[in-house]
C-alpha positions in Angstrom: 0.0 0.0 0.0 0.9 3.6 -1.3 1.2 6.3 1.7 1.9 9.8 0.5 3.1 12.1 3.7 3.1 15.7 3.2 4.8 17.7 6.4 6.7 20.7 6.0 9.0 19.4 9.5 11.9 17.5 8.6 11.8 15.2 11.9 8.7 14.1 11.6 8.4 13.8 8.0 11.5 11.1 8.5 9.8 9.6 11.6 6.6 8.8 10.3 8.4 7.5 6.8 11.1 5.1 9.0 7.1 3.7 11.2 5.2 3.3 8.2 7.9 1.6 6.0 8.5 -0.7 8.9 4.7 -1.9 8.6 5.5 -2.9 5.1 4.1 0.6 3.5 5.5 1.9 0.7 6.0 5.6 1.6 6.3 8.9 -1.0 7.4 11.8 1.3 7.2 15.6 0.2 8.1 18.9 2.1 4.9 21.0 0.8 1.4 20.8 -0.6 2.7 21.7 -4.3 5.0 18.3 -4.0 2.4 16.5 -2.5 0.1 17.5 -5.3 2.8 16.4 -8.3 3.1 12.7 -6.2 -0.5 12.5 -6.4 -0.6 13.2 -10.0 2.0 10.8 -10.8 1.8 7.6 -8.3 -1.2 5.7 -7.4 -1.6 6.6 -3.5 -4.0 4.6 -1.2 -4.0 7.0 1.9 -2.7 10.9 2.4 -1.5 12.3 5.7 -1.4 15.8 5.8 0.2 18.4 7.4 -2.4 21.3 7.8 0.2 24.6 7.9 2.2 23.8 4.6 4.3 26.3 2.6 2.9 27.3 -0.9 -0.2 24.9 -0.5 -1.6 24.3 3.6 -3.7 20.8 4.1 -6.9 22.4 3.7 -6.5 23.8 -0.1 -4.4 20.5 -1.4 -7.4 18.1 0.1 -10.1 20.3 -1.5 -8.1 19.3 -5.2 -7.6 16.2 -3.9 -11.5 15.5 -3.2 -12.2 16.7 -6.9 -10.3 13.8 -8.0 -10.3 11.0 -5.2 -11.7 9.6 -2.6 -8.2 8.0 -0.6 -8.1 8.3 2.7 -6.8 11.5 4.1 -5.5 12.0 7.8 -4.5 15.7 8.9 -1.8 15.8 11.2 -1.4 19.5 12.9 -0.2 21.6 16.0 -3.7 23.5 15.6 -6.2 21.6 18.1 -8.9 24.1 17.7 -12.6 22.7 16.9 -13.3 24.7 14.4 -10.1 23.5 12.6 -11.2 20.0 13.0 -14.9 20.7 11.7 -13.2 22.3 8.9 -11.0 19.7 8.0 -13.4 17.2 8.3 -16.0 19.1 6.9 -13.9 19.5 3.7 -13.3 15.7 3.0 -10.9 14.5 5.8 -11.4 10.8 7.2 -9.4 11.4 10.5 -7.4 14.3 12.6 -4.9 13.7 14.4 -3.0 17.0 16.8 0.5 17.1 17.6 2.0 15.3 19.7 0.8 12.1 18.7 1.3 8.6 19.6 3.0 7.0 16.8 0.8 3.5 18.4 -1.5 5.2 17.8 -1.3 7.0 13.9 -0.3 3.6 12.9 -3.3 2.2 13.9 -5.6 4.4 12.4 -3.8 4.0 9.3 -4.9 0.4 9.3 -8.4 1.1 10.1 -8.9 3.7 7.2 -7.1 1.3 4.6 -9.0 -0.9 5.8 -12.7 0.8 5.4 -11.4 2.0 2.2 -10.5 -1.7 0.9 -13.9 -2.1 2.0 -15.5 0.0 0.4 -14.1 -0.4 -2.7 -14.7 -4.1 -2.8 -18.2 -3.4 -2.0 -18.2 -1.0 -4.9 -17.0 -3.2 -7.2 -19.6 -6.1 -6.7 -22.2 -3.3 -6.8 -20.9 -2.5 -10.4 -21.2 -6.0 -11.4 -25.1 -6.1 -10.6 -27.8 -4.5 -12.4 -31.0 -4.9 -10.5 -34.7 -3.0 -11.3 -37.3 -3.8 -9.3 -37.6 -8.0 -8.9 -34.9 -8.2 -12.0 -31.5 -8.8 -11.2 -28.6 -9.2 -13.6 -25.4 -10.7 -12.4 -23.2 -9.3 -15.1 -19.9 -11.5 -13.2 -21.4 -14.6 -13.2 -23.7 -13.8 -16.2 -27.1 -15.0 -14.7 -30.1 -13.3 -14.2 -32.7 -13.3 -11.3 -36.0 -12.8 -10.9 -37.6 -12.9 -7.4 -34.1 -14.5 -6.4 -35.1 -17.6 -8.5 -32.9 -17.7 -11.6 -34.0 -17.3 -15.0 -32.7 -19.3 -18.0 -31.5 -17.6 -20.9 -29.6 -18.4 -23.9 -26.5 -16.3 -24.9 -28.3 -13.6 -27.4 -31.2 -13.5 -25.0 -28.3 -12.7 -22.1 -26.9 -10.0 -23.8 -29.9 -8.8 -25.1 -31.2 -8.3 -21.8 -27.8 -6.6 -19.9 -27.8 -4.4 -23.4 -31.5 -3.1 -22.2 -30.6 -3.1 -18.5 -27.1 -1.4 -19.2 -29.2 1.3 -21.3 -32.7 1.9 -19.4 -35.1 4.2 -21.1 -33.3 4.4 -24.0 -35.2 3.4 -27.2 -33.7 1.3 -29.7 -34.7 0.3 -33.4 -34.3 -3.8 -34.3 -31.4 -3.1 -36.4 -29.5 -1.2 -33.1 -30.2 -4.2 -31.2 -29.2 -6.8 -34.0 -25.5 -5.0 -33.9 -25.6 -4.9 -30.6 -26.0 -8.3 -29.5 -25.0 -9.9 -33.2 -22.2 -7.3 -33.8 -22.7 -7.3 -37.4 -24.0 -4.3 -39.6 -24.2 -5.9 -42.3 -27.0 -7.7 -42.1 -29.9 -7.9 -39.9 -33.2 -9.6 -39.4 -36.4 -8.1 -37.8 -37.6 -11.5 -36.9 -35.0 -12.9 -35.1 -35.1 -9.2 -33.0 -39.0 -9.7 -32.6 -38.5 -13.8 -31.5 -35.7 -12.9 -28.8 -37.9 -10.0 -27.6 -40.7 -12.3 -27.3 -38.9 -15.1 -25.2 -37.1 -12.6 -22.9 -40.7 -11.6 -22.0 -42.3 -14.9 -21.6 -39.2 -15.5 -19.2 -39.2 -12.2 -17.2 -42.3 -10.7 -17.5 -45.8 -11.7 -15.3 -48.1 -11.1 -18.6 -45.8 -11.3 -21.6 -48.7 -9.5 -23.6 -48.9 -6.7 -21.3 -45.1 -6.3 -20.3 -43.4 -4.4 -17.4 -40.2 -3.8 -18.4 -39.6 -4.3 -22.0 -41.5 -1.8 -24.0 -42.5 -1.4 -27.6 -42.1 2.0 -28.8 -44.3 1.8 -31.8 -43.1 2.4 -35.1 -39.3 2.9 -33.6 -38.6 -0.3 -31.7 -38.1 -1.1 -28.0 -37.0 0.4 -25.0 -36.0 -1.0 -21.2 -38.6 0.9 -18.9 -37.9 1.4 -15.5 -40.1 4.4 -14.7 -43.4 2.2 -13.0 -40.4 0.2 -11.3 -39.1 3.7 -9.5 -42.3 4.4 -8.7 -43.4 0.9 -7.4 
């Protein structure tokens, strides 16, 4: 794991690098927030600790670019242990404040934690990413399966993709020969009744009443479309 440290005081800039690297960290030091700001730019950094009164760019002003950019883990680090500083700080974007002097027991350990949450969190995000899910329809674009009430629903490979294609695109309306390059990937040719026989057995397989549907549409005269709005207001 990446730690960027940005801390105008020499001492302490070299203490906290010697702790952290002795945890196994892999640390990228700098002596104001303009250097901090170029690290950030150029190396992938899991977690920032910040000196608040830096030269050229203080803590506060280098976490507000930061925060337009990322979501790491930022601890402040600072001999100013007024409230309103904190509020500010954490106001602004800041996971954790820390006021010197500090236990280095304890700045280590709340390094963990907020890697930690932030592994977290980005694992949860990335499973969230794989699923598409509108009211009782779920698609599990990872394992490439699709649920209905939690009971799965068999579908053969066109009538897969067919399905993610509508679910990836909601309320957008698409004409046969759109979904024929879609799913098929070819332009060159296409066939309205293979578009209309897919659209028909993806309904008798996800919808209640195939004839009246819920989700997939026909937009008459234009083609279909993958409507969600009755499911946002169910």
């Amino acid at each position: 794991m990446n730690i960027l440290i940005a801390e105008d005081e020499n001492d302490i800039r070299s203490l906290l690098k010697l702790q952290l690297e002795q945890e196994g960290y892999t640390v990228y030091p700098a002596v104001d927030g303009v250097e901090a700001w170029d690290i950030l730019q150029n190396k992938t950094i899991d977690l920032a600790i910040l000196d608040v009164m830096m030269p050229k760019l203080d803590g506060f002003n280098l976490l507000r670019r930061i925060r337009k950019a990322s979501n790491i883990p930022v601890m402040f680090l600072t001999a100013r242990g007024d409230d309103m500083d904190k509020v500010l700080g954490l106001g602004i974007g800041a996971d954790d404040y820390l006021v010197k002097p500090f236990s280095m027991s304890e700045l280590i350990a709340r390094v963990g934690a907020l890697l930690r949450r932030s592994m977290e969190y980005t694992k949860k995000e990335k499973q969230d990413s794989s699923r598409i899910q509108f009211g009782s329809l779920l698609l599990d674009k990872d394992a490439c399966c699709v649920y209905k009430d939690d009971m799965p629903i068999e579908l053969n490979a066109k009538e897969y993709l067919m399905l993610r294609y509508f679910m990836e695109n909601p309320q957008r309306v698409f004409t046969k020969k759109q979904l024929y390059n879609a799913v098929w990937n070819e332009d060159a040719y296409y066939d309205d009744n293979t578009i209309m026989v897919h659209i028909s057995h993806i309904r008798n397989k996800i919808e209640n009443d195939p004839k009246n549907p819920f989700y997939i549409k026909t937009v008459r005269g234009i083609g279909y479309k993958f409507h969600i709005q009755d499911v946002i207001n169910k």
